[in-house]
C-alpha positions in Angstrom: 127.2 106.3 92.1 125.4 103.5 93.9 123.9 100.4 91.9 120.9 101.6 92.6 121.6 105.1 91.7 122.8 104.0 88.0 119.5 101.6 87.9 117.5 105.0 88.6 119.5 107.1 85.9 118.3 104.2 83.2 114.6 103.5 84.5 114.2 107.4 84.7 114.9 107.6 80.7 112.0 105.1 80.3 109.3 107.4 81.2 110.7 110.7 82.9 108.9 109.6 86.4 110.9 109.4 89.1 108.6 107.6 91.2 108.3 105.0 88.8 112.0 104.7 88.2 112.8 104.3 91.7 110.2 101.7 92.4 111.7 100.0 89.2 115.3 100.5 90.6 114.5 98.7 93.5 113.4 101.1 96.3 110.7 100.3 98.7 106.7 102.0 97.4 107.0 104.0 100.6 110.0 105.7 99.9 110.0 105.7 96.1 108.8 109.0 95.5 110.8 110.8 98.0 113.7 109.0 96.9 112.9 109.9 92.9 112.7 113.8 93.8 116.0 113.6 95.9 117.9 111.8 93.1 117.1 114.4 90.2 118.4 116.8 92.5 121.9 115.5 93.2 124.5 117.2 90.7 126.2 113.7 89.8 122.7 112.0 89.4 121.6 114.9 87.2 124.9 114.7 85.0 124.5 111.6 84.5 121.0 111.3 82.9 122.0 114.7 80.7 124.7 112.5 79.4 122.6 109.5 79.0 119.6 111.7 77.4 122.8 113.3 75.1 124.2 109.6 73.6 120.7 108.3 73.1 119.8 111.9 71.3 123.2 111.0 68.9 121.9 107.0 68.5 118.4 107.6 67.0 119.5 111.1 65.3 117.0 113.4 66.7 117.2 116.1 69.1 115.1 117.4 71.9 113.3 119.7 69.3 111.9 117.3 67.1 110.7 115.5 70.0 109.0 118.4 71.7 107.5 119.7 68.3 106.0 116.3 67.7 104.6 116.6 71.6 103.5 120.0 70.3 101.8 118.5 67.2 99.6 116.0 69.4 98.8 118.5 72.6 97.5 121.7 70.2 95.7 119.2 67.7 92.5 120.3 67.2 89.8 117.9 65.4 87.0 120.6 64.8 89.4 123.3 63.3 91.9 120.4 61.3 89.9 118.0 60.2 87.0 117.7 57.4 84.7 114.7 56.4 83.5 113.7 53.3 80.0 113.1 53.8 79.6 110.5 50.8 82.7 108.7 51.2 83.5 108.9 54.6 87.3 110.3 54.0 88.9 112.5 56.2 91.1 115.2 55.3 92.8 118.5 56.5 91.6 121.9 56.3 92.9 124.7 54.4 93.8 126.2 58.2 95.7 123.0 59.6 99.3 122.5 59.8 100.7 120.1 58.1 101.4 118.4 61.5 97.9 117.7 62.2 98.2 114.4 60.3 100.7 112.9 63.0 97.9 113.4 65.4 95.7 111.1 64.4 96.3 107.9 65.8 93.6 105.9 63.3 90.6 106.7 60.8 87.8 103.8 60.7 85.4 104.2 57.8 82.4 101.4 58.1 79.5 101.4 56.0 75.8 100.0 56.8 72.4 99.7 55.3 69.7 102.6 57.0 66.1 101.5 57.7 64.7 103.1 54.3 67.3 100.8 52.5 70.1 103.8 51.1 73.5 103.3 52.0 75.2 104.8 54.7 78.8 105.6 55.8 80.5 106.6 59.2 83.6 107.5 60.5 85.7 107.0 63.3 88.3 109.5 63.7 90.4 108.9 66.9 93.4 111.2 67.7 96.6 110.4 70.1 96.3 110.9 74.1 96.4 114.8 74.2 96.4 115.1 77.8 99.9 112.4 78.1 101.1 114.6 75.5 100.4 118.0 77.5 101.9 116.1 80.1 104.9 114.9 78.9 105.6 118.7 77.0 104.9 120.2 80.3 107.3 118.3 82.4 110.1 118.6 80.3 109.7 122.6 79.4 109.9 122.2 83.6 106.4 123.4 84.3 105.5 119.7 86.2 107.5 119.5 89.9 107.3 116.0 91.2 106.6 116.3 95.2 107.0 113.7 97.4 104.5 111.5 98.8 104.0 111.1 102.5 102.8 108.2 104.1 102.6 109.5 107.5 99.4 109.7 109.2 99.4 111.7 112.1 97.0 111.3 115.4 96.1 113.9 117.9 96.1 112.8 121.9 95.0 114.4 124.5 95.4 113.8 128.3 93.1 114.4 131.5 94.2 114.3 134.8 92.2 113.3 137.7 91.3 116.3 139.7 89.7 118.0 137.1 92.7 119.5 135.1 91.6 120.9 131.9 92.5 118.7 128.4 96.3 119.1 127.5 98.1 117.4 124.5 99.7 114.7 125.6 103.3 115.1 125.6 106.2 112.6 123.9 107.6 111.9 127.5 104.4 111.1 129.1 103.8 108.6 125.7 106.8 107.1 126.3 106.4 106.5 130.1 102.8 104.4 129.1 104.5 102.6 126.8 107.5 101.2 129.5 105.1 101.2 132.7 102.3 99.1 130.7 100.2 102.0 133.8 97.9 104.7 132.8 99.0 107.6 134.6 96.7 109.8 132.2 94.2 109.0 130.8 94.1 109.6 126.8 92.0 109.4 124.0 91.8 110.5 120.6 90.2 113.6 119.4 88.0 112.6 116.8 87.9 115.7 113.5 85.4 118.5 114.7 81.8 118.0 112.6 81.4 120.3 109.3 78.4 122.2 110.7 76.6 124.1 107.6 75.1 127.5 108.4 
């Protein structure tokens, strides 16, 4: 393996983007994603991060379950089925239906009280959960349900070429373009073909 290839393998645990860990492995923004998707698929480049994911799995002592069922935990949470409010004292607790996992989910629990205009006491509550959609995210792409495609950054124009004499429009071929380009002497005449108007019945 390359430098760069190894540098991959470790920026790829980071995050599980490819794009990103090329781009922080050192390869160029315009060839980065292309680059990432052809990496993951090279059989000595794939070893090596299931070997990499396999020692850091041993390190911390967890497995790939516990991680995906703490994924699971934040991207099924639901906070109108598993959660309940005290009215009075502005608690929050679980339902009688939750899972006991609903409590990870919850990223933090504000509780503020305040004086209303008829001078009673009032209380509110801030429940905020975790980022579902990173979580979906995240649980999607490694059950393998999230395929990262390259990126192109080509932009391609359309020429076409007249002729005097009244020839009809013809694309103008790669030879002819080249010929321009070394005689610096229209022998066509070209222009671009701007997109065709969306015309609305």
């Amino acid at each position: 393996m390359t430098q760069k290839q190894r540098a991959f393998v470790r920026e790829y645990l980071v995050d599980l983007n490819a794009t990103q860990a090329a781009l922080r492995a050192g390869y160029s923004k315009k060839t980065a994603g292309a680059i990432g998707t052809e990496n993951l698929r090279k059989p000595i480049i794939e070893e090596e991060i299931k070997k990499a994911i396999d020692e850091r799995a041993k390190r911390v002592q967890i497995s790939a379950d516990q991680v995906l069922a703490e994924l699971a935990a934040l991207a099924t949470s639901d906070i109108m089925r598993n959660y309940v409010l005290d009215p009075d004292t502005g608690e929050v607790t679980l339902t009688d239906a939750a899972p006991r996992s609903a409590t990870r989910a919850v990223s933090s629990v504000e509780i503020s009280t305040y004086t209303s205009e008829d001078g009673s006491g009032r209380v509110q509550t801030k429940l905020k959960l975790w980022d579902k959609p990173r979580a979906l995210q995240l649980l999607a792409r490694h059950l393998g349900l999230l395929i990262e495609a390259p990126r192109s950054d080509v932009t391609i124009h359309q020429y076409m070429a007249v002729k005097p004499g009244g020839d009809e429009p013809r694309e103008l071929s790669s030879d002819e373009e080249k010929e321009e380009s070394a005689v610096g002497k229209a022998k066509v005449n070209a222009f671009e073909v701007p997109p065709e108007p969306n015309v609305s019945s």
